[in-house]
VEXSE-270849 format. One record per residue (C-alpha): x, z, y; residue number from 1. Coordinates in pm, 1 decimal. Layout:
BEGIN
[atom [X,Z,Y],NUM],
...
//
This chain:
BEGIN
[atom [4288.4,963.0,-7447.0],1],
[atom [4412.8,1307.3,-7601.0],2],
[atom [4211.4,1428.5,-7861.0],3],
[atom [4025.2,1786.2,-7727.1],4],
[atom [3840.2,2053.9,-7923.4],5],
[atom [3499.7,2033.4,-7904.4],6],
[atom [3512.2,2371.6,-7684.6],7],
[atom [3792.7,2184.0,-7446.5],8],
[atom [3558.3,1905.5,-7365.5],9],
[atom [3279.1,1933.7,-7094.3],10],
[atom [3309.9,1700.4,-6824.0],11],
[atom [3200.9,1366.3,-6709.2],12],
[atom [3567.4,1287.1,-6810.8],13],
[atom [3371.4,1333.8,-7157.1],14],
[atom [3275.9,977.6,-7060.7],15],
[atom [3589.9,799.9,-7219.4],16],
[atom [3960.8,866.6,-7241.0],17],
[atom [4243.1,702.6,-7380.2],18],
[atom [4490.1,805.7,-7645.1],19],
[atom [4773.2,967.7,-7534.2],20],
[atom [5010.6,786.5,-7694.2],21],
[atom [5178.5,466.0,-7450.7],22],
[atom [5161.3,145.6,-7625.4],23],
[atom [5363.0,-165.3,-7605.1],24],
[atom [5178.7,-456.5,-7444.7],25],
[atom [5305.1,-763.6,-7408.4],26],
[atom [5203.3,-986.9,-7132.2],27],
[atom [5327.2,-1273.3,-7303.5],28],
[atom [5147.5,-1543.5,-7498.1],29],
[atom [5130.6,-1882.4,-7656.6],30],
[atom [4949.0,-2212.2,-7547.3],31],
[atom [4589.5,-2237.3,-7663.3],32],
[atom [4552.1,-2308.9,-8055.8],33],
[atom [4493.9,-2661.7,-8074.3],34],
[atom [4077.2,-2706.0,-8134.5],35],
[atom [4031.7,-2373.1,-7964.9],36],
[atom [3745.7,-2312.1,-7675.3],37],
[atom [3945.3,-2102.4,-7449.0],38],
[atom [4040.5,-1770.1,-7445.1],39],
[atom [3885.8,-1446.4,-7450.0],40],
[atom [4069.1,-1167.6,-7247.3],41],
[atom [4008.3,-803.5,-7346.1],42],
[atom [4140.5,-545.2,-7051.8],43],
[atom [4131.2,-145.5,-7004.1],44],
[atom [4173.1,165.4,-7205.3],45],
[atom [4121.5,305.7,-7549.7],46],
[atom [3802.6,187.2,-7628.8],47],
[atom [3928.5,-178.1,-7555.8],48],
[atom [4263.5,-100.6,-7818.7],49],
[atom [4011.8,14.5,-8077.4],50],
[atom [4159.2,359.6,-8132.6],51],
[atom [4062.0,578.3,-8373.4],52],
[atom [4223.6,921.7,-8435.3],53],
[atom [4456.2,935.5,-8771.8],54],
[atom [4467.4,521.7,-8738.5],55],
[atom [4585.3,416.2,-8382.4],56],
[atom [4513.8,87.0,-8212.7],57],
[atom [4383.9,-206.0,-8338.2],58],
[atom [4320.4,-483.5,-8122.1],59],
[atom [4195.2,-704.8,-8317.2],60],
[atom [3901.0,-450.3,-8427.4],61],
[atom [3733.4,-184.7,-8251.5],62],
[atom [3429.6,-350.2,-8014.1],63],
[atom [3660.0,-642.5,-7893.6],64],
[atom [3708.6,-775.8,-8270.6],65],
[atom [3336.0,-788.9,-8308.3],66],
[atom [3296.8,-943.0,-7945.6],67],
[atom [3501.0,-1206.8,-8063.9],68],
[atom [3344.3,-1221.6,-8378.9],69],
[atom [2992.6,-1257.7,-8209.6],70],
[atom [3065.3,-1552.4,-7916.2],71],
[atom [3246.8,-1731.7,-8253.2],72],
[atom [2929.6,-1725.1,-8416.0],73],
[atom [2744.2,-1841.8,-8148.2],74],
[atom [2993.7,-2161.6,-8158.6],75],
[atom [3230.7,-2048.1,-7905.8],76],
[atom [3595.5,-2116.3,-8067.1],77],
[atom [3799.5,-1877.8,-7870.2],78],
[atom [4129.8,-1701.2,-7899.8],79],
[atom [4213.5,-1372.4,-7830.2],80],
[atom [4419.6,-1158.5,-7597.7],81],
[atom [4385.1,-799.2,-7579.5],82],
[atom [4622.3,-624.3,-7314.4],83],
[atom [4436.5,-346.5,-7351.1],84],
[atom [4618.5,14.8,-7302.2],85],
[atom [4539.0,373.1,-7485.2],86],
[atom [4546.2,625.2,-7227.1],87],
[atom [4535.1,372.8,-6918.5],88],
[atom [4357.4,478.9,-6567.6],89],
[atom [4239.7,306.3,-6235.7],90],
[atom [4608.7,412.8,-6096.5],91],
[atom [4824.1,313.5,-6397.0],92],
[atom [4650.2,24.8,-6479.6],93],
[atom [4809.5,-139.7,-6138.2],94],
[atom [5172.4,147.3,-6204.0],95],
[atom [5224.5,59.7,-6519.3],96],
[atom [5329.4,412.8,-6596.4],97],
[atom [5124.3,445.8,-6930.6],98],
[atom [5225.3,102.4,-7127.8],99],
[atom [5508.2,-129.0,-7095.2],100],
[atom [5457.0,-479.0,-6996.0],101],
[atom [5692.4,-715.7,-6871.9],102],
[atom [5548.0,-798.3,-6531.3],103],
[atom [5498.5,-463.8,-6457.9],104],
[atom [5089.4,-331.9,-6529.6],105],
[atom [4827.3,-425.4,-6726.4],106],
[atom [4671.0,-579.3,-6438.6],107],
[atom [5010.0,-846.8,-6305.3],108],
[atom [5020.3,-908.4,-6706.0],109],
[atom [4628.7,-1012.4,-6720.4],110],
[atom [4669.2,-1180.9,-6378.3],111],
[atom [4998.7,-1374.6,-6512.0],112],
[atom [4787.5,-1461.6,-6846.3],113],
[atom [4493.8,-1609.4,-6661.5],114],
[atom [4658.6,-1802.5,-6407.6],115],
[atom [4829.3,-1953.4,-6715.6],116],
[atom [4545.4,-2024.7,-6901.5],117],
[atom [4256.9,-2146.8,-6666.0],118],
[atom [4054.2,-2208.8,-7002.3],119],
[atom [3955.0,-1871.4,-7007.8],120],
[atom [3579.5,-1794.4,-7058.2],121],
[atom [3537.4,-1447.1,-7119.5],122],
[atom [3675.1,-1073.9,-7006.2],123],
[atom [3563.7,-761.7,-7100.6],124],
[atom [3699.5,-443.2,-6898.9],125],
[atom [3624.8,-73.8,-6947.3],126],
[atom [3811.1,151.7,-6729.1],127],
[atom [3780.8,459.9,-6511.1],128],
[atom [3691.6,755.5,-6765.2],129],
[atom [4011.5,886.1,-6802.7],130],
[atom [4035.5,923.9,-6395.3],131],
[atom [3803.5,1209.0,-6452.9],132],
[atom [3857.2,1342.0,-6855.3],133],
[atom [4118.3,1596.1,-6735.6],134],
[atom [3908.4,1763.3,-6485.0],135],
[atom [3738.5,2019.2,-6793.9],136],
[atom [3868.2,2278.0,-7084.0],137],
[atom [3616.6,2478.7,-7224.6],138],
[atom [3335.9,2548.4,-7034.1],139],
[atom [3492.7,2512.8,-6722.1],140],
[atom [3455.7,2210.5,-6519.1],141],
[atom [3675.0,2224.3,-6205.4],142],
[atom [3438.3,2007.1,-6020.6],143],
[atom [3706.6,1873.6,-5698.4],144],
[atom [3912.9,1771.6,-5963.9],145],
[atom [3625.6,1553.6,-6081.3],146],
[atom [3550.1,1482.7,-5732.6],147],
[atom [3890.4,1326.2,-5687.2],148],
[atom [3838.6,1127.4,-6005.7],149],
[atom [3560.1,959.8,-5918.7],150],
[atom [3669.6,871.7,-5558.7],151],
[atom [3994.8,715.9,-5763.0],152],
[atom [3752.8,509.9,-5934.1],153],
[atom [3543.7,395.8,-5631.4],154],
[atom [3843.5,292.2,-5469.3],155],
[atom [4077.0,127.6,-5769.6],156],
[atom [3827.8,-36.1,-6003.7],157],
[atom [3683.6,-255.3,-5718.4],158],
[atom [3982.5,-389.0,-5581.6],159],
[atom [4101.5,-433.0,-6020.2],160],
[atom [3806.9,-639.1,-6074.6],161],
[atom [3842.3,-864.3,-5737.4],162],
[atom [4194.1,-928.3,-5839.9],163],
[atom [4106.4,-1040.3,-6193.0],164],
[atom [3783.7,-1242.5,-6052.0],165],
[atom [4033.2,-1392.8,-5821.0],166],
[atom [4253.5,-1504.0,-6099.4],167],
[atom [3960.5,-1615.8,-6312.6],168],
[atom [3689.4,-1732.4,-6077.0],169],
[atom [3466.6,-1933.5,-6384.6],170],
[atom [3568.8,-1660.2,-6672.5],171],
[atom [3225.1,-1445.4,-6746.3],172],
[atom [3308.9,-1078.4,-6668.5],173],
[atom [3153.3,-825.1,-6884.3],174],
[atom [3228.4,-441.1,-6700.6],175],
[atom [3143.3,-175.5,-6980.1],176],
[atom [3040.1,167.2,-6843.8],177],
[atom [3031.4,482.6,-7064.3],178],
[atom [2879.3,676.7,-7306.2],179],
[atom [2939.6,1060.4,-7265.0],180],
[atom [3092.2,1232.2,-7597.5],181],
[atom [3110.7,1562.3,-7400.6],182],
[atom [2747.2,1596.8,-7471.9],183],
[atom [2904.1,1751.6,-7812.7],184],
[atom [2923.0,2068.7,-7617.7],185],
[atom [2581.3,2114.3,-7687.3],186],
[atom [2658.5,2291.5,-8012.9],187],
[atom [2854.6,2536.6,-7834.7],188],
[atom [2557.1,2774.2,-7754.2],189],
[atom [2397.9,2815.7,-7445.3],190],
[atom [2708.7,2790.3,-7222.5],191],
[atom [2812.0,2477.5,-7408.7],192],
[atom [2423.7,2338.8,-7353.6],193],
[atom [2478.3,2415.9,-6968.0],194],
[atom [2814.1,2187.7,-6928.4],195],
[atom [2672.0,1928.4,-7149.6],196],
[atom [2328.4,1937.7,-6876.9],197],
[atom [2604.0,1893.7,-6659.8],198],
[atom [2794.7,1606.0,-6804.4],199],
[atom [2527.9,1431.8,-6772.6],200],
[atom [2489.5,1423.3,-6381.6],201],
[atom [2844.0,1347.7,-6416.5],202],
[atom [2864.9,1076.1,-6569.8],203],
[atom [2573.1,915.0,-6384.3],204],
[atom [2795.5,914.4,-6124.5],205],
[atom [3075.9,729.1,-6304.4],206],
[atom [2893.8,471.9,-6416.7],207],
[atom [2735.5,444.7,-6089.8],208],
[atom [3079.0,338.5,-5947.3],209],
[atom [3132.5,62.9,-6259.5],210],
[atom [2852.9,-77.0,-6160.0],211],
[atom [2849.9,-86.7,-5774.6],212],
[atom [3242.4,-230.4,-5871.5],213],
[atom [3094.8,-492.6,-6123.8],214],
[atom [2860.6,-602.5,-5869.4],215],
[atom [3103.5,-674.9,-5598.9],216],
[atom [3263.6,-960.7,-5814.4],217],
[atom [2954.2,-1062.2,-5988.2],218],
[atom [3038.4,-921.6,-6311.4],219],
[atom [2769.8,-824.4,-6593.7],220],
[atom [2772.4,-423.7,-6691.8],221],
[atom [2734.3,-356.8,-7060.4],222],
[atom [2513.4,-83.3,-7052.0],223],
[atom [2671.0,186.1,-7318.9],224],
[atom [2534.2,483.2,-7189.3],225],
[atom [2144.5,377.5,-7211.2],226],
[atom [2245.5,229.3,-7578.3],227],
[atom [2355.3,563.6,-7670.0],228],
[atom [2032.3,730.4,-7484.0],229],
[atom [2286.0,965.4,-7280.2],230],
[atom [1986.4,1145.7,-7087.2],231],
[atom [1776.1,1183.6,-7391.0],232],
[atom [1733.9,1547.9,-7430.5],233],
[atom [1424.3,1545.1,-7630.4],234],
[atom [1463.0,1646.1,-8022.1],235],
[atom [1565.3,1404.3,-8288.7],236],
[atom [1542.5,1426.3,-8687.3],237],
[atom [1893.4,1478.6,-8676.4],238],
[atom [1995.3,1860.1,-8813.8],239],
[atom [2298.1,2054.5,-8604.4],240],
[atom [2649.3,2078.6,-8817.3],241],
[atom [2629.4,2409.4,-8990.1],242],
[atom [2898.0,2639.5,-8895.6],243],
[atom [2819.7,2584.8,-8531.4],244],
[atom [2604.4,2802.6,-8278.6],245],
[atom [2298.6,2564.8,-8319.9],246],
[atom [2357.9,2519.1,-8673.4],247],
[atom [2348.3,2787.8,-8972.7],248],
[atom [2541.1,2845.3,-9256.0],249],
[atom [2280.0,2692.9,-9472.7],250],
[atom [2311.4,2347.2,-9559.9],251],
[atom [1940.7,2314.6,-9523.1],252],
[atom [1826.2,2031.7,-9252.6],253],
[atom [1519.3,2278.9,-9207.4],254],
[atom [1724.8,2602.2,-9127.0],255],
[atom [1923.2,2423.7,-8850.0],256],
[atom [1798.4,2320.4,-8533.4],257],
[atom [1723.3,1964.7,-8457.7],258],
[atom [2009.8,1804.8,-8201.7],259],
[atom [1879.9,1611.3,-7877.1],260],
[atom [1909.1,1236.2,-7979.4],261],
[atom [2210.5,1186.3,-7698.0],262],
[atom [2389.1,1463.2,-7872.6],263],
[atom [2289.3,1322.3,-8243.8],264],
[atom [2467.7,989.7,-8111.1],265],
[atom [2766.6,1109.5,-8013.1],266],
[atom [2819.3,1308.7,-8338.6],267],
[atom [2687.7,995.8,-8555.1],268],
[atom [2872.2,737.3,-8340.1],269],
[atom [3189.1,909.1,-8246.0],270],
[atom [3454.6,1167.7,-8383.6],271],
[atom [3337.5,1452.4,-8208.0],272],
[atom [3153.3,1645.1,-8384.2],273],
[atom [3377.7,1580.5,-8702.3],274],
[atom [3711.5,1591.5,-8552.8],275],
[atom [3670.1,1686.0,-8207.8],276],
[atom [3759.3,1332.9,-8086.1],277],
[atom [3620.6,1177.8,-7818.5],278],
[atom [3654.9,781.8,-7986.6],279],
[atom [3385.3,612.7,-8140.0],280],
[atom [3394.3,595.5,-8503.4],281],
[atom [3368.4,224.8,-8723.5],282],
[atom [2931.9,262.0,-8687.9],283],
[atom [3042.6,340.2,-8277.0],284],
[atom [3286.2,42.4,-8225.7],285],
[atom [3010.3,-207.8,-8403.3],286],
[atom [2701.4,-41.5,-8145.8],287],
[atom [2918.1,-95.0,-7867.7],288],
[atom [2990.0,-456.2,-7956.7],289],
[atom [2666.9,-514.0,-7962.6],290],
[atom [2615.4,-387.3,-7653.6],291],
[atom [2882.8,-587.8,-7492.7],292],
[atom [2752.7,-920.2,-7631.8],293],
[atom [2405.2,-868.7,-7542.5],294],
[atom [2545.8,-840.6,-7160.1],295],
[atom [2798.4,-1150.0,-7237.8],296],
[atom [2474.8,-1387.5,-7324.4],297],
[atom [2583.8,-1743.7,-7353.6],298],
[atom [2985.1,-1837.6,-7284.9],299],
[atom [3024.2,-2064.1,-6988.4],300],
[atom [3146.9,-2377.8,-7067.7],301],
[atom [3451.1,-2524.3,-6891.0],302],
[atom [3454.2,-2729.7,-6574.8],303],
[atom [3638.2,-3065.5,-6652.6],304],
[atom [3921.4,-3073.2,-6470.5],305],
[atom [3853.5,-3403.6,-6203.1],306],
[atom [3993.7,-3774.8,-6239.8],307],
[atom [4018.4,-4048.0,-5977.5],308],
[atom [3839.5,-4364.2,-6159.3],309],
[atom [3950.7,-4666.2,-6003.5],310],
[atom [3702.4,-4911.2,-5806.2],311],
[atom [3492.6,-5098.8,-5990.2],312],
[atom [3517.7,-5501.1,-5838.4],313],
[atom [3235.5,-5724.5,-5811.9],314],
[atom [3090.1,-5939.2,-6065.2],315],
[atom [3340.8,-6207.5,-5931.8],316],
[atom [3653.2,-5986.0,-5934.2],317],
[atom [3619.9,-6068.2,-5556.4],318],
[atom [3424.2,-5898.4,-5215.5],319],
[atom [3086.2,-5793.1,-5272.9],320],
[atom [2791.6,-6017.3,-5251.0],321],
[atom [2770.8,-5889.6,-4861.4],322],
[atom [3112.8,-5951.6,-4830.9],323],
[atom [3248.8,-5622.5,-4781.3],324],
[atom [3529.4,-5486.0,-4989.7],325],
[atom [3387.0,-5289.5,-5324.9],326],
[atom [3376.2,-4944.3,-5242.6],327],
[atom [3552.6,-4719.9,-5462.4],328],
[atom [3394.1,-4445.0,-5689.7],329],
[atom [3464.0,-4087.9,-5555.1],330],
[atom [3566.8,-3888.9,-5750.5],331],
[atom [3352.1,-3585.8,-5911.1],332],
[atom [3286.4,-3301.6,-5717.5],333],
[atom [3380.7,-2986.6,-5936.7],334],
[atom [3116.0,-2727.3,-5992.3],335],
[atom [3194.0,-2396.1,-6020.8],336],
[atom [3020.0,-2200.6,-6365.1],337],
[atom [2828.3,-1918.0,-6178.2],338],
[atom [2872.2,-1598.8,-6399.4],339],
[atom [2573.1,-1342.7,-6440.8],340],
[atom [2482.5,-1090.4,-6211.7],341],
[atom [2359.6,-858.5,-6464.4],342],
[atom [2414.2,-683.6,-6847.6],343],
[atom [2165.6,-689.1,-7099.4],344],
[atom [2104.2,-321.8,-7254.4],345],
[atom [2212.1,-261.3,-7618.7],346],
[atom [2378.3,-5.1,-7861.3],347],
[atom [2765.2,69.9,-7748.9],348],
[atom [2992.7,316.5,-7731.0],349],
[atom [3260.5,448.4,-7534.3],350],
[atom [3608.4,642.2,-7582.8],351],
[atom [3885.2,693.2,-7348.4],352],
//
């Protein structure tokens, strides 16, 4: 998502945008690493390409590099492949107008990868906050704009997440909502304090659609907005910046006022208040990785894939005792792994 001033960002969109800049995805990959589990598939915006402002992407960091890091840990051997795309929506994700892929989208290169690699166990997804991001500069939020962001999102990511459950019907599916940096307007003075009240409602109803659309394909949601106690309002121990409207010039914690503790998370887990960047910083990407495990619990394990055996004969290598032929052994019925119907809470964080 594009990086905003603090006084250019107020809406729900605050929720999580990508990076402006297109980046080059490839859809292609090699066979799984020989002693490997599986594969872990990271999908969606920003936050999945672990951007940070001044440093880029880096898929191999950000939350999904300590996702990875945690189901290792937990003796899960898999690989990873982030298709993940700064700046991607519910509409490009399936246009492919924001990275370049050679089937098309994000979502044909993650379908194509999955069908390809049945030994996947795990996807994570965040996606739909930059449907909405646009929609506010300054203190104005143009509200059917937002409107026609979140009805994007109620439509797209539901019939996303039923084509990569389709393609992946054992994988566990972890949906991460978002956290709402756009609470930074807060130390814009009372007008700022209004939009971030506002952002708030907002962005209830954002996540409200990731989780009615994680639900529909029995995906878990990776709560980031409780982690980062986004309706919190009540005072923390954390001083404003000085220089701002709710801060002084004094570098005394005791001259300044004390910052709601949603607002004191977005400046101490994101770039906002420092840079006016939505993206969570290095403390950010590690809460929201925590987050995302807590809701990924234990990593199915993979179905065998069925074998005939052949019939067994009888003690003489002849009929049965009864005289009937030996039957033969069917073979085993294959039982699906069911996936989790809901996220476990923890600390996480969002960007676009």
């Amino acid at each position: 998502m594009q990086r905003r001033r603090a006084t250019v960002v107020l809406s729900s969109a605050a929720l999580a945008a990508a990076s402006i800049t297109g980046v080059l995805a490839s859809g292609s990959s090699s066979a799984t690493a020989a002693g490997s589990d599986g594969y872990y598939v990271a999908l969606g915006d920003s936050l999945a390409a672990g951007y940070q402002p001044g440093q880029g992407d880096d898929k191999d960091g950000g939350y999904v590099g300590g996702v990875l890091a945690g189901v290792r840990d937990k003796g899960s051997d898999l690989q990873l492949k982030n298709l993940a795309c700064s700046g991607e929506d519910t509409t490009t994700m399936t246009s492919g107008t924001r990275c370049s892929y050679p089937e098309g989208n994000q979502l044909a290169a993650a379908e194509a990868f999955l069908k390809a690699h049945p030994d996947t166990r795990l996807i994570t997804i965040d996606l739909g906050a930059n449907d909405v991001q646009r929609c506010a500069k300054g203190t104005d939020v143009d509200l059917p704009c937002i409107t026609d962001g979140l009805q994007k999102v109620s439509t797209n990511l539901p019939a996303i997440l039923k084509r990569v459950r389709a393609a992946a019907p054992e994988a566990r599916i972890v949906v991460a909502n978002y956290y709402n940096p756009f609470l930074a307007a807060w130390l814009l003075g009372p007008d700022g304090q209004s939009v971030a009240k506002l952002s708030v409602t907002l962005q209830s109803s954002l996540n409200g659609s990731i989780a009615t659309a994680a639900k529909g394909v029995n995906a878990s949601v990776a709560d980031v907005s409780s982690a980062f106690s986004s309706d919190d309002f009540s005072p923390s121990d954390t001083p404003a910046p000085t220089g701002t409207p709710t801060g002084t010039a004094s570098a005394s914690p005791a001259a300044a006022e004390m910052l709601p503790v949603n607002v004191a998370r977005i400046c101490e887990w994101t770039w906002m208040c420092a840079k006016n960047d939505i993206h969570a910083n290095d403390t950010g990407y590690q809460v929201l990785a925590r987050t995302v495990l807590g809701a990924v619990g234990t990593v199915p394990t993979p179905t065998p894939t069925p074998t005939d055996e052949p019939s067994s004969p009888s003690p003489t290598g002849g009929p049965s005792p009864t005289g009937s032929p030996t039957p033969t052994k069917p073979a085993p019925t294959r039982t699906p792994v069911p996936t989790p119907t809901g996220g476990a809470t923890g600390p996480i964080v969002q960007t676009g």
